[in-house]
Structures are given as C-alpha cells and as structure tokens.
py3Dmol code that shows the C-alpha trace and the ligand (Angstrom):
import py3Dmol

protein = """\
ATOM      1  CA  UNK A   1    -114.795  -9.231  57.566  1.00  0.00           C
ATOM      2  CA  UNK A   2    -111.402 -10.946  57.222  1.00  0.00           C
ATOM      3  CA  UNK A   3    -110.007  -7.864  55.209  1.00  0.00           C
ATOM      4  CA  UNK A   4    -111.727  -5.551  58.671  1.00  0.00           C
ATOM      5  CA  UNK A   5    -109.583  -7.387  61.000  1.00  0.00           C
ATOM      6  CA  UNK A   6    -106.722  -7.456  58.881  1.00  0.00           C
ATOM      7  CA  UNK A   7    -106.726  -3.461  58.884  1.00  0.00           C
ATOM      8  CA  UNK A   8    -107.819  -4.188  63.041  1.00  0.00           C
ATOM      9  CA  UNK A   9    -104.644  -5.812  63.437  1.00  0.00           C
ATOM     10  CA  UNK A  10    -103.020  -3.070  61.540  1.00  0.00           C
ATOM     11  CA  UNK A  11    -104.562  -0.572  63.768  1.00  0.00           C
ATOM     12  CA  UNK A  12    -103.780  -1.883  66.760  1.00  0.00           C
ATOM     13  CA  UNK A  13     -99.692  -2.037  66.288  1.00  0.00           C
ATOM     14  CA  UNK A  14    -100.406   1.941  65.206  1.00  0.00           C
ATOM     15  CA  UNK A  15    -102.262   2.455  68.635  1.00  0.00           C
ATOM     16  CA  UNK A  16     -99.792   0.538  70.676  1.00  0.00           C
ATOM     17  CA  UNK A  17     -96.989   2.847  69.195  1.00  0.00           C
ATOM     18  CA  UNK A  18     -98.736   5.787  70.394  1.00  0.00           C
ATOM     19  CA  UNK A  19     -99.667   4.420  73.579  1.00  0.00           C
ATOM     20  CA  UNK A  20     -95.845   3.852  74.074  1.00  0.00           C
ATOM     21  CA  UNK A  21     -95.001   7.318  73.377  1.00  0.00           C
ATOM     22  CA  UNK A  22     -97.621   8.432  75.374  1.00  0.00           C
ATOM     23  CA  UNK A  23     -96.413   6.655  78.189  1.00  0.00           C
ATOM     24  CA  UNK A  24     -92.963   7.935  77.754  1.00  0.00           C
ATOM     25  CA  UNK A  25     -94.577  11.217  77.528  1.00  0.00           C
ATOM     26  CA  UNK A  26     -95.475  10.834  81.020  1.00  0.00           C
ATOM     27  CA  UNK A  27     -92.801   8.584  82.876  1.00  0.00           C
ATOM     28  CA  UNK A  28     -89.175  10.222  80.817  1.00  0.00           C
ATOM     29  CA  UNK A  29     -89.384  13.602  82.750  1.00  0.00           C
ATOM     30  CA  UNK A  30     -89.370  11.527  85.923  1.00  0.00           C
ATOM     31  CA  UNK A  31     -86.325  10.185  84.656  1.00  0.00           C
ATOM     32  CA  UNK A  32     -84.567  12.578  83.839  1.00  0.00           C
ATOM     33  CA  UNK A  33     -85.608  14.668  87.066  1.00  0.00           C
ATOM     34  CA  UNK A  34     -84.071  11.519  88.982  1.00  0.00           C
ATOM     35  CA  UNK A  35     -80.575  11.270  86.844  1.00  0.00           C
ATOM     36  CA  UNK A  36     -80.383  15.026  87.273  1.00  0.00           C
ATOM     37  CA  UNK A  37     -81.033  14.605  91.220  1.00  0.00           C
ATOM     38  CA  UNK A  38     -78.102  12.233  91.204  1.00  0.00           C
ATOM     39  CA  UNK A  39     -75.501  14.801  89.558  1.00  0.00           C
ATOM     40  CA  UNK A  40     -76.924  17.440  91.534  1.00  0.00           C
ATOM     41  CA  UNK A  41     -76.277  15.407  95.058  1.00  0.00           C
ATOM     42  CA  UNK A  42     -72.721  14.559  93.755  1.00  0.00           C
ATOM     43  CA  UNK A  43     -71.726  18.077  92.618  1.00  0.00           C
ATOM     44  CA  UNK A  44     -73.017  19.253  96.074  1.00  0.00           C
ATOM     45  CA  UNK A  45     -70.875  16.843  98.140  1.00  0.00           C
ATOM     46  CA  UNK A  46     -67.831  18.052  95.978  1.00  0.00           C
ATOM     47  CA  UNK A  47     -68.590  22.145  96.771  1.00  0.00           C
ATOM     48  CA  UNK A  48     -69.468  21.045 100.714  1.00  0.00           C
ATOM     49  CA  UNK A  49     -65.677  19.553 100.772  1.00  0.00           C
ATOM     50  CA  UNK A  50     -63.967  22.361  98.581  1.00  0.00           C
ATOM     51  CA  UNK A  51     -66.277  24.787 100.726  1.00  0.00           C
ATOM     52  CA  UNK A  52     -64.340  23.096 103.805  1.00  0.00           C
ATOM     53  CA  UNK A  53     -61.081  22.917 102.762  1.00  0.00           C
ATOM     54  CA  UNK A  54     -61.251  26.873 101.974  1.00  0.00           C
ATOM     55  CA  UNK A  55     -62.640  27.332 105.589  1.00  0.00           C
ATOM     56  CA  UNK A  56     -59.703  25.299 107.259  1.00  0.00           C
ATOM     57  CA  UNK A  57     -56.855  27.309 104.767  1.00  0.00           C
ATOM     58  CA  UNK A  58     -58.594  30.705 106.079  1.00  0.00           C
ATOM     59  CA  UNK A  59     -58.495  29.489 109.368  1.00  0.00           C
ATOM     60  CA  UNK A  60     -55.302  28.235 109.389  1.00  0.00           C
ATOM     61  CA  UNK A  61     -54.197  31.893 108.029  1.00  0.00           C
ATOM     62  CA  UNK A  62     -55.976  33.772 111.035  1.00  0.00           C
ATOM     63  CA  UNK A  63     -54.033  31.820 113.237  1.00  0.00           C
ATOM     64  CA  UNK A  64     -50.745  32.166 111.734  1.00  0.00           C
ATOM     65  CA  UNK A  65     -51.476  35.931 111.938  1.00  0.00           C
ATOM     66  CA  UNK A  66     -52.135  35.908 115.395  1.00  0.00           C
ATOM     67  CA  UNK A  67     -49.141  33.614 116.028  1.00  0.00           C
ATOM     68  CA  UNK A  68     -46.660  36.658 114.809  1.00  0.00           C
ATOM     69  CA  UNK A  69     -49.053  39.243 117.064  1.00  0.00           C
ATOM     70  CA  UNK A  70     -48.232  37.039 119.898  1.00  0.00           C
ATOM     71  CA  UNK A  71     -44.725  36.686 118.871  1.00  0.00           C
ATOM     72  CA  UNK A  72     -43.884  40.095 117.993  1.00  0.00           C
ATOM     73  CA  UNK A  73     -46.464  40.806 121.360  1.00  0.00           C
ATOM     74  CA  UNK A  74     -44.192  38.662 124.046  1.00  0.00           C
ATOM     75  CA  UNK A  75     -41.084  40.145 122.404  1.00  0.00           C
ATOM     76  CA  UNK A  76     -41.467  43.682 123.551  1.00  0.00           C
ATOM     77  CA  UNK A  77     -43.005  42.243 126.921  1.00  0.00           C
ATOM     78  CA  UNK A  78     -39.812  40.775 127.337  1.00  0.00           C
ATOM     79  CA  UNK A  79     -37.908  43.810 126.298  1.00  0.00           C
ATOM     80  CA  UNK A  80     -39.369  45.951 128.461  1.00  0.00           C
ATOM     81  CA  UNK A  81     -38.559  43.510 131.861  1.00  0.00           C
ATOM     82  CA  UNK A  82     -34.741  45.428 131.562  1.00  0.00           C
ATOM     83  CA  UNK A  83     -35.859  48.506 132.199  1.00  0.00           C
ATOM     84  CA  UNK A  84     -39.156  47.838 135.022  1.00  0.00           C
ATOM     85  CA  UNK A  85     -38.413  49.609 138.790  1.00  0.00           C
ATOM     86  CA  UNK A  86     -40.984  47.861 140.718  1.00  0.00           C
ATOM     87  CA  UNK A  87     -42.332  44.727 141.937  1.00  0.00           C
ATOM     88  CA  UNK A  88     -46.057  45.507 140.694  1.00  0.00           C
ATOM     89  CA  UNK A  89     -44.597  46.453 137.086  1.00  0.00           C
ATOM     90  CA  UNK A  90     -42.803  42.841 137.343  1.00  0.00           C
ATOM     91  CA  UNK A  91     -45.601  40.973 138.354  1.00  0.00           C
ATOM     92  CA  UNK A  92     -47.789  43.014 135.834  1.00  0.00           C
ATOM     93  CA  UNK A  93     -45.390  42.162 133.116  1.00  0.00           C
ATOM     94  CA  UNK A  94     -44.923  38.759 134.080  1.00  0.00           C
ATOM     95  CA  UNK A  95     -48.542  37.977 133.457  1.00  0.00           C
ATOM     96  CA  UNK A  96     -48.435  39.717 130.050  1.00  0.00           C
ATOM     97  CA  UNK A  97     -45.548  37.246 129.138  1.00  0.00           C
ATOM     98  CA  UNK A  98     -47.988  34.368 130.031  1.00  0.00           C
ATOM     99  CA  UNK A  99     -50.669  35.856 128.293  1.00  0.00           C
ATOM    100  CA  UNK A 100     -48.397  35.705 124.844  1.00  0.00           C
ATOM    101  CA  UNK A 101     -47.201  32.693 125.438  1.00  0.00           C
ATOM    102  CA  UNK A 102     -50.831  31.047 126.328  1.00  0.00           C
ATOM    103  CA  UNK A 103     -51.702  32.311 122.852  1.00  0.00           C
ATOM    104  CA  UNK A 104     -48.839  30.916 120.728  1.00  0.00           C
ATOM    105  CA  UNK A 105     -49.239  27.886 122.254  1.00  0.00           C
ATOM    106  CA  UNK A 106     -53.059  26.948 121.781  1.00  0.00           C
ATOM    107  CA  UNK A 107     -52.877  28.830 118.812  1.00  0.00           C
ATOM    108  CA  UNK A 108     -49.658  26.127 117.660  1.00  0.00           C
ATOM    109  CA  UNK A 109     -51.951  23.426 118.713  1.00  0.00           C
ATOM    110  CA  UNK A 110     -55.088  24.619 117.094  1.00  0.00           C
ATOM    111  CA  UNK A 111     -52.981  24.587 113.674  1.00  0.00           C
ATOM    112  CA  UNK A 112     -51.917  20.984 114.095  1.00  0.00           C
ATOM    113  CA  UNK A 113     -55.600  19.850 114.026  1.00  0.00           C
ATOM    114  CA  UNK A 114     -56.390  22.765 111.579  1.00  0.00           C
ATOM    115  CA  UNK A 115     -53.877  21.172 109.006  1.00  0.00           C
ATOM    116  CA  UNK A 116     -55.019  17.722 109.546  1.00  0.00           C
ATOM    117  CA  UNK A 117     -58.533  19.185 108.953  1.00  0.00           C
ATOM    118  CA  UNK A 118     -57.293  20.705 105.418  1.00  0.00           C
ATOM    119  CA  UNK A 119     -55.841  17.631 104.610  1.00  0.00           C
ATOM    120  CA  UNK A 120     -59.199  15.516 105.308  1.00  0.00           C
ATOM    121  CA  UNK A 121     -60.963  17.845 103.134  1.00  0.00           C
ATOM    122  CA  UNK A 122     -58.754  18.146 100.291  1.00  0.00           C
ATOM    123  CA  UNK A 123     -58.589  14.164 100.253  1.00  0.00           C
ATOM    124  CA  UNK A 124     -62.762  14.377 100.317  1.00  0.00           C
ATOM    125  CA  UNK A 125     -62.810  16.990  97.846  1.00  0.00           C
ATOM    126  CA  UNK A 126     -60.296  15.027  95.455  1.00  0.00           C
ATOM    127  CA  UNK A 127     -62.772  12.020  95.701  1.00  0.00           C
ATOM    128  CA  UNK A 128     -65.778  13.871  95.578  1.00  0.00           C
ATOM    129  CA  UNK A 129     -64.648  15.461  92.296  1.00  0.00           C
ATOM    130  CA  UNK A 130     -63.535  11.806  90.759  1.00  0.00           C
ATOM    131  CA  UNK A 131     -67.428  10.762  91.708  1.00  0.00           C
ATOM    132  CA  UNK A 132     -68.866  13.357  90.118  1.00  0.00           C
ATOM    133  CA  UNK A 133     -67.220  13.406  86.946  1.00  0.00           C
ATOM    134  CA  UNK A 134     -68.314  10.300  86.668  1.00  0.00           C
ATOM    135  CA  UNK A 135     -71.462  10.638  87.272  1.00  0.00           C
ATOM    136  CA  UNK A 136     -71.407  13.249  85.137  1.00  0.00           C
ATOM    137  CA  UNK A 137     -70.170  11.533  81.932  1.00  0.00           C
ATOM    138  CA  UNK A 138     -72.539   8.762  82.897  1.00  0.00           C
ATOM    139  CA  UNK A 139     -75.892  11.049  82.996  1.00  0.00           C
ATOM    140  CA  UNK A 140     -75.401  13.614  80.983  1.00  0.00           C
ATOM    141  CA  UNK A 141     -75.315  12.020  77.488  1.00  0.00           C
ATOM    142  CA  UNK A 142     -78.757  10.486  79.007  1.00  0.00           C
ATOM    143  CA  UNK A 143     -80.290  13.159  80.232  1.00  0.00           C
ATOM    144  CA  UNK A 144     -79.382  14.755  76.793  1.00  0.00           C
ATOM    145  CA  UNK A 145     -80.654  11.935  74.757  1.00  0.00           C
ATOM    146  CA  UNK A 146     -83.865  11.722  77.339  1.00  0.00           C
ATOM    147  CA  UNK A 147     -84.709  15.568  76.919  1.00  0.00           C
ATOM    148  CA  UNK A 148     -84.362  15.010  72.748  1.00  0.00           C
ATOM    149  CA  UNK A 149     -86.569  12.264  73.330  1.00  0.00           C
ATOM    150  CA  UNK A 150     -89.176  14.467  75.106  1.00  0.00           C
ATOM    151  CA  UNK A 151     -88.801  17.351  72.897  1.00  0.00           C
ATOM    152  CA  UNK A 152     -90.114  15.074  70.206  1.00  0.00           C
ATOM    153  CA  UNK A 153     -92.561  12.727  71.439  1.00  0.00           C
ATOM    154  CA  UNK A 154     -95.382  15.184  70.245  1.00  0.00           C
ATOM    155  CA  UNK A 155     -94.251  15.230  66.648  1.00  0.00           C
ATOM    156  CA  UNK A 156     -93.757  11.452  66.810  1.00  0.00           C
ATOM    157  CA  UNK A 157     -96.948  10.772  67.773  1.00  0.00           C
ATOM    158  CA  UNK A 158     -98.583  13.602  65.064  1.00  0.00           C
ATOM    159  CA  UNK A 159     -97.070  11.336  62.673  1.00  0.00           C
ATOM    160  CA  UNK A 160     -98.247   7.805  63.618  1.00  0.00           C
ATOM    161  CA  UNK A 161    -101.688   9.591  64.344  1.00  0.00           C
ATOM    162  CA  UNK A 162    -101.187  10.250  60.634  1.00  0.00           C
ATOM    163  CA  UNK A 163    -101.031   6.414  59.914  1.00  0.00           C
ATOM    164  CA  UNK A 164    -104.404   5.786  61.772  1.00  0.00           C
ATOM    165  CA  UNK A 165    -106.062   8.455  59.794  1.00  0.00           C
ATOM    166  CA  UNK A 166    -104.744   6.610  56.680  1.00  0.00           C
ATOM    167  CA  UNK A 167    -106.004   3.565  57.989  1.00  0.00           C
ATOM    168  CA  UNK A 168    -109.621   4.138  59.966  1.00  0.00           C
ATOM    169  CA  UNK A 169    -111.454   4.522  56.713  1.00  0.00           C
ATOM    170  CA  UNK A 170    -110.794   1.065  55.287  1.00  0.00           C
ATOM    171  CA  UNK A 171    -112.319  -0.198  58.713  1.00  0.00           C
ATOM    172  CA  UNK A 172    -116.289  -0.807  58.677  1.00  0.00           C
ATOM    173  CA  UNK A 173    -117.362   1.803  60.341  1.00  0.00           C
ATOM    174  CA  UNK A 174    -119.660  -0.369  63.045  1.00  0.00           C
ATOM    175  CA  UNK A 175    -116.297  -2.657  63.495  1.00  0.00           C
ATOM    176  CA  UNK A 176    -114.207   1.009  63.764  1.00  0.00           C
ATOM    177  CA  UNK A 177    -116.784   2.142  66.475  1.00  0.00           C
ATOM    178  CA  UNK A 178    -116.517  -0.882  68.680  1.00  0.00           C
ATOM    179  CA  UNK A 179    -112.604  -0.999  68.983  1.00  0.00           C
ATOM    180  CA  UNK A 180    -112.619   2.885  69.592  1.00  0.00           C
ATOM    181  CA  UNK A 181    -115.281   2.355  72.231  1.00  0.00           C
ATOM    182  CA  UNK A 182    -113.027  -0.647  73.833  1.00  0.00           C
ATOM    183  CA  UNK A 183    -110.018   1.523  73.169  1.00  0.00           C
ATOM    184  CA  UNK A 184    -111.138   4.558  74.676  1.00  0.00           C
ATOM    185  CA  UNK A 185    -112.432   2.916  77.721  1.00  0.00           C
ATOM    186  CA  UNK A 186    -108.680   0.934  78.151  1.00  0.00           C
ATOM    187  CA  UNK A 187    -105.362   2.514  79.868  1.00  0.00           C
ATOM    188  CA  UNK A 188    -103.248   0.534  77.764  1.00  0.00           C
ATOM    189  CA  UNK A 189    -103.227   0.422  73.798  1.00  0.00           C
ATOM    190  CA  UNK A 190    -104.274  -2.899  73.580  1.00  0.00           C
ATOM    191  CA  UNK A 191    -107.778  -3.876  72.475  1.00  0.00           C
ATOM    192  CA  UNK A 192    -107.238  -7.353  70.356  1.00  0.00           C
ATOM    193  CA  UNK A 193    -106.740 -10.275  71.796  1.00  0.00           C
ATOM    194  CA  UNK A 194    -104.922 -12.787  69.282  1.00  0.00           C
ATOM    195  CA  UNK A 195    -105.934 -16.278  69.764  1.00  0.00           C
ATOM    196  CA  UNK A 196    -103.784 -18.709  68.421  1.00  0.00           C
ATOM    197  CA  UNK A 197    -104.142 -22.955  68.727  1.00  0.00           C
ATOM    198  CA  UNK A 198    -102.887 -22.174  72.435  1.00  0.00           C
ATOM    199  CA  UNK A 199    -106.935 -21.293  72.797  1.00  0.00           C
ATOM    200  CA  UNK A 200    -106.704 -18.428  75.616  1.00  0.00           C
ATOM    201  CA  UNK A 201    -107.563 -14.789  75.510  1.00  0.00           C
ATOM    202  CA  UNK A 202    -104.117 -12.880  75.202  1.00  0.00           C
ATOM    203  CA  UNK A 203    -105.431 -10.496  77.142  1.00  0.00           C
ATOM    204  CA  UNK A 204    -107.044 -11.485  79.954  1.00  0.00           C
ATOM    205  CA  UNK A 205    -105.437 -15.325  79.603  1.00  0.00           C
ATOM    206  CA  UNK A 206    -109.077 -17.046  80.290  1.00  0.00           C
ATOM    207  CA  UNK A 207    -108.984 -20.831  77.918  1.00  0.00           C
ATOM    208  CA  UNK A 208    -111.479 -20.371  75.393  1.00  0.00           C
ATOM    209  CA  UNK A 209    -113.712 -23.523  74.343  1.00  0.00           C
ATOM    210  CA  UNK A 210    -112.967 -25.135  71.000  1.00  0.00           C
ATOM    211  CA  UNK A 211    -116.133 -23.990  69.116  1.00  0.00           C
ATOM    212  CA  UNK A 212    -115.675 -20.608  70.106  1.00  0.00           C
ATOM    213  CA  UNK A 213    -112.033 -21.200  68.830  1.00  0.00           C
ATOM    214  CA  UNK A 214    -113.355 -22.040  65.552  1.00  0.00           C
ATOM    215  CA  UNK A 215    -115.629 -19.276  65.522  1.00  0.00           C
ATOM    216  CA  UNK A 216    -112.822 -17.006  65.748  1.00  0.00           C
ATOM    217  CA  UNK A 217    -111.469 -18.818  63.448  1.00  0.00           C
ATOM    218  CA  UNK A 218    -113.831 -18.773  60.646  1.00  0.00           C
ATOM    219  CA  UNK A 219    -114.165 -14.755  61.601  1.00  0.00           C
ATOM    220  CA  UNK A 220    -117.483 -14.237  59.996  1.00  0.00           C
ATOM    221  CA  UNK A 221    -118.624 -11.303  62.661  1.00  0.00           C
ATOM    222  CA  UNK A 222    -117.111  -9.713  65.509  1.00  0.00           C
ATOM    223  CA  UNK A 223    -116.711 -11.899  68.579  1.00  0.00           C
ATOM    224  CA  UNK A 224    -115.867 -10.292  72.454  1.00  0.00           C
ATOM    225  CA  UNK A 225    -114.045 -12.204  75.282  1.00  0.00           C
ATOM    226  CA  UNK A 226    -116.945 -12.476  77.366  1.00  0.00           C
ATOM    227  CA  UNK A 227    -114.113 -12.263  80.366  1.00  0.00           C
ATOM    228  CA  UNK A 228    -112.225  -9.030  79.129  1.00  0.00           C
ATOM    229  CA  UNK A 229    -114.405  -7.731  76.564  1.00  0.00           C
ATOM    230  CA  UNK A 230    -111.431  -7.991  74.097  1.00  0.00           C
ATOM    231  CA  UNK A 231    -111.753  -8.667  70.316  1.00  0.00           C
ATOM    232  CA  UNK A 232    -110.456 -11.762  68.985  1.00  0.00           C
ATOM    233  CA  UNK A 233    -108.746 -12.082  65.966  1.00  0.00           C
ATOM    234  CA  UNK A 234    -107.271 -15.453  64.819  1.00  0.00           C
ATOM    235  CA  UNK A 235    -103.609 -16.289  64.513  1.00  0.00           C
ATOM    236  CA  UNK A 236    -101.115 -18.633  63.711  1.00  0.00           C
ATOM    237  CA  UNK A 237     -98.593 -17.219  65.535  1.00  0.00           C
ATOM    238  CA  UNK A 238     -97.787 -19.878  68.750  1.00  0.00           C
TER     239      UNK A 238
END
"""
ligand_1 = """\
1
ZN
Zn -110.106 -11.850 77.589
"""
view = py3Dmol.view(width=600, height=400)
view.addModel(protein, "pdb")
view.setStyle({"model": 0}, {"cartoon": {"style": "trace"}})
view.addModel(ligand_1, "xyz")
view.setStyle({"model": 1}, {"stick": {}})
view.zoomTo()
view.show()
C-alpha cells in the first residue's frame, strides 16, 4: 500500500504537468490573439496619421494649382481692361477680376490651415510610429515564443503521457481505478490531497480529526475526504 501511494504521488505530479499544458493549450491562443490585437491597433493609428498627412500634402498641391489658374486667370482679366470699349465689357470684366481674386484669396487661406493640418499629422504620425515600434519589439518576441509554445504543447504532452504509461502498471489496479475515476470526474489535475501535521484536506481545506490523521498515517487502505472526495496521502512536508 505504501509503495501504491508512493507511485500515486508520482502520478499525480505527471497529471498535474499535463493538466498545465492542457490548460495552456486552451488559454495561450487567447494570448497571443490579445498581444497581436495590441500591435494591430498601434500599426493602425500610425497608417490613419500617415494616411492624413498624404491627404493634407495632396490637398495642399490642388490648391497651389489652382492658386497659379487664378493667378495666371486675373492676369489676362487685367490685360484685357486696356483694350475694353464699353461700360458692360467693364463691368463684366470687373467682376471676373473679383472672381480671381476671391479664389486666390480663400484658396491662400485654406493653405494656412492646410499646412498646419500637415504639420499635426506628421507630428501624430512621428509618435504613432515611436509607439508602435515599441510595441512591436515588446510583442513580437512573445507572440513568437507563445506560438512555439503552442506548436508544441501536443508533443509535450505525448511525452509526459509516456511517463504515466511507464508508471500506471506499478499502481494496484483497484487503487489505479479509483484515482482515474476521481481524476476523470475533476477539471483540475489534482486528485491527492497531502495531509501533513497541519491536519486539513489540501484540497478542500476541511480539519481532519486526529484518528483519521493517524489513519492516513499508518496508510494501510485507501481513505477519501468525506468533504471533497480526495485521496489522502501522508506527508511530512509543513
Ligand atoms: Zn477534502
């Protein structure tokens, strides 16, 4: 009996270790989706501001192009006031003038703000690019290490599955059924509970009476928490 729960105990640390990797199987994609969220919100800030910045230089270009239309526009208006014979033509002309120079002039105040705007974005877009490489060099040696991690969590646990094979057979087979039974019907690895001179259940913390203590103790059969329907093995450890 004292040789079974040795091999119990033995057990157990192999079926935490898989429960652990099982666990990570579940929870590390999660993480990674979340660290991959984070560079993916801080790359898109950067393009939004670079994206701006180009809209505001094109911008600034149409109007500068239609600044010289207006220009070159009021300059032949202007030209052609020496050689006009009537009032109607002079009036006419007139109003062209205004026209041109209405233009030039919103269009010269439009590029003010238009400039201003390009210089906003370019001081967003040089920030935004400082966050993100670092939140780049932060994540993506995790993300790396994380995926790795995934990649092989199968083949890790193949080869601690191997170590319970090697083990299970050295377990009386009656002893080997209950802790599978408790095992199977438990969403965590843990099926012993290791009472020590502290007298409680590990598991389920209820203070065990002294001759039960002893019982566990002495370990001549297999003895439940009657709370938690743990097995108790004895301990020295405090
Ligand atoms: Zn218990």
């Amino acid at each position: 009996m004292l040789r079974d729960i040795e091999y119990l105990m033995q057990l157990q640390e192999i079926d935490i270790r898989i429960y652990e990797q099982e666990l990570a199987k579940k929870q590390l994609p999660a993480t990674v989706a979340e660290l991959q969220k984070l560079m993916d919100m801080a790359r898109k800030t950067m393009e939004t501001a670079q994206e701006r910045s180009k809209t505001a230089e094109q911008e600034l270009l149409t109007l500068e192009d239609q600044m010289i239309k207006a220009e070159e526009n009021l300059a032949k208006s202007q030209e052609r006031l020496n050689s006009i014979k009537t009032n109607r033509e002079y009036d006419a002309v007139h109003a062209e003038i205004e026209t041109h120079k209405g233009i030039i002039h919103s269009s010269e105040a439009r590029k003010k703000k238009v400039a201003e705007e390009i210089d906003r974005q370019k001081e967003a877009a040089k920030s935004a690019i400082e966050v993100f490489e670092q939140v780049r060099t932060e994540n993506e040696p995790k993300i790396a290490e994380l995926s790795a991690a995934i990649a092989s969590i199968d083949s890790v646990i193949a080869e601690i599955e191997k170590e319970r094979v090697a083990i299970t057979p050295l377990i009386a087979k009656p002893i080997l059924r209950t802790y599978d039974l408790i095992r199977n019907r438990r969403n965590h690895g843990r099926v012993l509970s290791e009472v020590s001179s502290a007298r409680t259940c590990t598991v389920c913390y209820k203070v065990l009476e002294p001759h039960l203590v002893s019982d566990i103790k002495r370990a001549a059969k297999l003895i439940l928490c009657q709370n938690c329907g743990s097995i108790f093995v004895w301990t020295d450890k405090e």
